[in-house]
Phi, psi and omega in degrees: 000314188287320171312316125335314148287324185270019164298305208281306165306295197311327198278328181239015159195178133233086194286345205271299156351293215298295179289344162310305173284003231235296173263359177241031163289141203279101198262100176300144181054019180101184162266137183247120166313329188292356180279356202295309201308333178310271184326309165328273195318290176333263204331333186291302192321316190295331186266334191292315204303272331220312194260323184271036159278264198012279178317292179355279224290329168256350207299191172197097172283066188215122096078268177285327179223085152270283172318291248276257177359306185295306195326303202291353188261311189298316189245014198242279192299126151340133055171003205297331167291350182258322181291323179288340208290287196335301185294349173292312188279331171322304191299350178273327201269300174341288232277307176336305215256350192246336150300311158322297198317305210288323196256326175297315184290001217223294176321314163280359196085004192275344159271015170298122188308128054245015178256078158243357136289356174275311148353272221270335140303329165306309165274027157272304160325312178292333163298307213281307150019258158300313174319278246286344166264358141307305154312290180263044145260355166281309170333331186267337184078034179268205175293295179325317218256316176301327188255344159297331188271304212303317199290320158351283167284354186269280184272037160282336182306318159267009141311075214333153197019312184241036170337266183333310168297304181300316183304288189300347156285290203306312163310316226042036183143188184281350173221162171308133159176203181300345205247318148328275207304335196266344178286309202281333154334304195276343184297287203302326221249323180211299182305306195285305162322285198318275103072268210303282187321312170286338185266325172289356164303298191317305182287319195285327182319308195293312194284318187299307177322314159303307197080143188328166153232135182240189192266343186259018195229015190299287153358310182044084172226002178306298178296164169205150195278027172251339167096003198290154160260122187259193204295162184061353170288163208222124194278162196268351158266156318345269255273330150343264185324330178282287193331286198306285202276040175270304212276326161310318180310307209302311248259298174297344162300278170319340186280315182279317163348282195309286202330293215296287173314349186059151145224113098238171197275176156314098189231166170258152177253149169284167185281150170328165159278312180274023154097344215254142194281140218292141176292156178325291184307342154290336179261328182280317190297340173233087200267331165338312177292291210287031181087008171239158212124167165231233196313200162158103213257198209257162198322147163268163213241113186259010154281001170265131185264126182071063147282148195267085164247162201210124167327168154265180183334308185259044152257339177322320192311332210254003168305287167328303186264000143244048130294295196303306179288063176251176171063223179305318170296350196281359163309295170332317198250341180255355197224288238301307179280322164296333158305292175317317180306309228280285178310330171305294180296341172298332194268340189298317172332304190301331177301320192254022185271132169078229202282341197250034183307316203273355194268334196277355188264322186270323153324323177246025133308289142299001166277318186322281219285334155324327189261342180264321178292353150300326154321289189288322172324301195278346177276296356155253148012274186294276172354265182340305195312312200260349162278110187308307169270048179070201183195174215035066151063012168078033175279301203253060186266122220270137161233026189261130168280334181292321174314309185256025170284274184314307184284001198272310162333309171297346196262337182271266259278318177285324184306295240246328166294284159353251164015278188303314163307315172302312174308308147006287191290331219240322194273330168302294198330344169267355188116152198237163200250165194277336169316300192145146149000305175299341168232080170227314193265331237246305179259024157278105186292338162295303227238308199271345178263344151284314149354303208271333190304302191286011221223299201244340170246339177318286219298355178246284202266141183281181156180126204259154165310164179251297211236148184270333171309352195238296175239153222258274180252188187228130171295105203253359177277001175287158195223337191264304232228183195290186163286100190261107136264295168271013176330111218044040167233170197267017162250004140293327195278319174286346159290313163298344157332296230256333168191088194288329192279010199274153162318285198327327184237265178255335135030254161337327210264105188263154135241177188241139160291161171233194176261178164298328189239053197017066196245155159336149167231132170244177196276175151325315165268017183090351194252192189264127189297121196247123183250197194253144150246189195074020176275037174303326208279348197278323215278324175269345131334289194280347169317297199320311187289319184308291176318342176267323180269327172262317146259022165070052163273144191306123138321315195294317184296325167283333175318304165300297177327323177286323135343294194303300197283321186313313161261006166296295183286010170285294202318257192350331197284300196268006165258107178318163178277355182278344187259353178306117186235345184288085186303317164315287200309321200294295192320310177324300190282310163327275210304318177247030218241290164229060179271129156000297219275319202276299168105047184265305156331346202286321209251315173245161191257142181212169196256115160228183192250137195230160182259157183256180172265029211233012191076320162332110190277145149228198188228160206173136188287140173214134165121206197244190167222017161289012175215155159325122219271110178272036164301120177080004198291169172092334180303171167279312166339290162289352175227073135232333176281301196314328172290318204271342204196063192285328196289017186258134190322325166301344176227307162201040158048218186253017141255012186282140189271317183309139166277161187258149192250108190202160172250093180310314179283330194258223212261157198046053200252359184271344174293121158066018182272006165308278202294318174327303182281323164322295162323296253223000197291005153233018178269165178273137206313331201278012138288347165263137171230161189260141158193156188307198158263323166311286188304323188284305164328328200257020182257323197286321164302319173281314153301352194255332181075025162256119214250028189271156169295146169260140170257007203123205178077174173296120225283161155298108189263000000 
């Protein structure tokens, strides 16, 4: 059966001639292992096109669904964490594998004439190479990858006269954008592969017409387009070929390693709809959530600010030297040295020519291994650089404090990109806004309502961590006004109970006095007598303690009361009122809320629940309004009235300090804007401060620990 058929070929093609030449060319001096690196290099090569098809068939080359598209290969498609893993580390093990090749050919002499055009494709190759991992280090549009081309592409920039062009050819315009990302497709994707394909057609072409160099091929006259062997050649079938695909194999072994070991984050996934847990061929096709695969950081931004960013590995070098290299010199460390390298090696051929073979052989050996340990040095270096306490075991371990202040910084940045890349990764999983990747992050009230926290309340208000698992620190710059860290939980409310004049609450709150006639009161030295404000609250503390003391109330039963309203306003804070069912607790608190002895009603208001005379519980205002009216606290409600509107008579009136924070013009500008305008008709303009509808939703969401991303829209009342 088979015989026939390949009769049958053999007679309408030459397939049989083909594989003839292919495996049975005559390998001078034997089979060798230093012959391998070639053959890797192919088969890697062979596996980027193979995966990067693949890759095609989901990518999306826009702007806007780049990322969404990389997510979905990564944490979505069956198996799609292992092809990206794989064409991510191919692209790393080339560069590897294409170094090797060049000091094995350089070491044996194979790059000496009559192959010094077989040479200078090899660093055509090695060019084309760096393009094509350059290029598709942008593709996914993550962070990483975005703020590495802008340095990339920055210094194509500095080129004498025509810096400026090439950057903006490359760009597609004056700024990052859809027209970057679809020239670096096509760059990655057809032009550079085409490229690659043609000089390795070329290069293998050239090496066959020569043949390997041994001592007995140094000429490279051995071989012949007859197939012929001379004497001590060795046909490359077997055993040539069992080597290469030992060593492919192994190169692919290490390759499956990384994927297997992971970078990629960690996610959660939701359960199934029919409750039951996903079967083996589900866990292995998404193996992605649990981290394998590799990175994938969060969409890019071209508003973050201090991203820590960095090339990959066998770009640090070039990193590197322009630290050494600034201002006007800085052409030197982006053209100057990297070119020189490139013509050096291009130039090593030229060394060996006629009588000066053996001096041009041993020379460009030392050009050779000089420019890489001069590589690994300088990487090696930008590594050290970004570590505070250095890297090799504290061999280049740094004693400039400023040197490990900026690396200990870089390192909080990177910690915080991290973060942020996990967040990423885990809120696409519910779906990406059709905008991009990038607003996801933009409307994350975990990540971006602390920023606006630290941005627009932070110059006041504290904020201590809540949960340790979440958060690392606590916002410590405030300085006038309370702690919200724990802001709607009863163990705020008990705190403030147990010593309201403390930092953590009113503390903090300085005024300058006035008089009846609301003029300054100054000190001894003339300047303005500065007291605490806000002391209502010192005042019913110690009424509690008089009152404690004078009619003998047990502290501890009151002590429980305070317990009691304390979770009485969580529970309110974190239930609507319409789901409120816990009937104990609501009774509860109400009874000591505005009980005679706790004296809380004498001063706040609360909405509580009564029966009508129809039998019926509704709700109905209770308590005084000399203090803030505490319906709801803790709610998103209530501290959304508070940013727009602290002065209004429900909350701290014509003692209030805070400026109101609100977007007077935009969408949901109708919220509270009655009573708003009620407050504010003669107050001065330096109380308004401006935010958005977004940000403060997503500040109200970040004290509340309600962490879903905003698109707009009307706020959640």
């Amino acid at each position: 059966m088979i015989t026939p058929l390949l009769n049958w070929l053999r007679h309408r093609s030459a397939v049989r001639e083909l594989i003839g030449a292919m495996l049975l060319e005559g390998v001078p001096g034997g089979a060798r292992w230093r012959y391998v690196w070639g053959s890797c290099l192919v088969f890697v090569f062979s596996l980027q096109l193979i995966t990067g098809i693949m890759l095609m068939t989901a990518y999306s080359p826009s702007s806007s669904q780049a990322w969404n598209s990389v997510h979905a290969i990564q944490y979505k498609m069956d198996f799609g964490w292992l092809i990206r893993g794989l064409h991510h580390f191919g692209s790393q093990t080339m560069m590897v594998l294409i170094a090797l090749h060049m000091l094995q050919v350089v070491i044996a002499g194979a790059h000496l004439p009559p192959r010094e055009l077989n040479w200078w494709l090899g660093v055509g190759l090695l060019s084309l190479t760096l393009g094509l991992s350059l290029t598709g280090y942008l593709l996914p549009w993550d962070q990483k990858g975005y703020w590495a081309t802008r340095v990339a592409t920055n210094i194509a920039g500095t080129l004498p006269e025509i810096g400026g062009e090439v950057r903006q050819q490359a760009v597609g315009g004056p700024d990052y954008g859809n027209y970057t990302l679809t020239r670096f497709y096509a760059l990655h994707v057809a032009i550079l592969p085409l490229g690659m394909i043609l000089l390795m057609i070329a290069h293998i072409y050239i090496f066959r017409r020569h043949g390997v160099t041994c001592k007995e091929n140094q000429e490279g006259l051995v071989t012949n387009p007859d197939n012929e062997h001379s004497a001590g050649a060795e046909p490359f079938w077997p055993r040539q070929a069992f080597y290469d695909m030992l060593a492919c194999m192994a190169v692919f072994g290490v390759m499956l390693g990384l994927v297997l070991y992971g970078f990629a984050h960690k996610i959660e996934t939701p359960p199934r709809e029919d409750g039951a847990e996903p079967g083996l061929y589900e866990q292995l096709a998404r193996m992605g959530t649990q981290g394998k695969g590799a990175e994938l950081d969060a969409a890019a931004d071209r508003d973050t600010a201090n991203y820590p960013a960095r090339p990959e590995w066998y770009f640090l070098a070039l990193f590197q030297l322009l630290k050494y290299f600034k201002g006007e010199y800085a052409i030197i460390g982006t053209v100057v040295i990297p070119n020189g390298a490139m013509l050096l090696l291009a130039l090593l051929p030229l060394l060996g020519f006629g009588p000066l073979r053996k001096f041009g052989h041993f020379a460009s050996i030392l050009v050779l291994i000089t420019l890489l340990v001069l590589t690994g040095l300088l990487t090696l270096q930008a590594l050290d650089d970004d570590q505070p306490d250095g890297i090799l075991w504290g061999i280049m371990k740094k004693n400039d404090e400023e040197a490990v202040k900026t690396a200990k910084k870089f390192q909080e940045s990177v910690k915080e990109a991290e973060e942020k890349a996990k967040r990423a990764c885990q809120l696409a999983m519910d779906g990406t806004p059709v905008e991009g990747g990038e607003y996801l992050m933009r409307n994350d009230p975990f990540t971006r309502g602390r920023e606006l926290f630290q941005q627009k309340c932070g110059s006041c208000h504290n904020f201590t961590k809540q949960d340790k698992d979440l958060f690392d620190k606590s916002w410590t710059g405030g300085k006038t006004a309370s702690d919200l860290g724990d802001f709607g939980r009863a163990s705020w409310i008990r705190g403030l109970l147990e010593n309201p004049m403390s930092d953590k609450y009113f503390g903090l709150i300085k005024v300058v006095e006035r008089d009846a006639d609301d003029k300054e009161v100054k000190d001894d030295k003339g300047k303005p007598n500065i007291v605490h404000g806000l002391t209502g609250m010192r005042g019913w503390r110690k009424g509690v303690d008089k009152r404690r003391d004078a009619k003998k109330i047990d502290a501890k039963i009151q002590d429980k009361d305070f317990d009691t309203i304390a979770e009485w306003l969580e529970y309110q804070a974190k239930t609507p009122k319409a789901e409120r069912r816990n009937d104990k607790l609501i009774d509860a608190g109400q009874e000591a809320f505005t009980s005679d002895k706790n004296k809380c009603s004498t001063c706040h208001m609360i909405e509580a629940r009564v029966k009508n005379d129809a039998g019926k519980f509704v709700w109905e205002k209770q308590g005084d309004v000399t203090a803030p009216d505490l319906t709801d606290w803790g709610s998103a409600a209530y501290i959304r009235g508070m940013i727009m509107n602290p002065a209004h008579k429900s909350r701290y009136a014509d003692r209030n300090l805070m400026p109101a924070f609100r977007n007077i013009d935009g969408l949901g500008a109708e919220v509270l804007a009655e009573e708003f305008r009620d407050t504010h008709e003669k107050v001065r303009a330096k109380t308004f401060l401006p935010l958005t509808d977004i940000e403060r939703e997503m500040i109200i969401r970040w004290i509340t620990r309600d962490y879903r991303p905003i698109y707009g829209g009307a706020p959640i009342r």
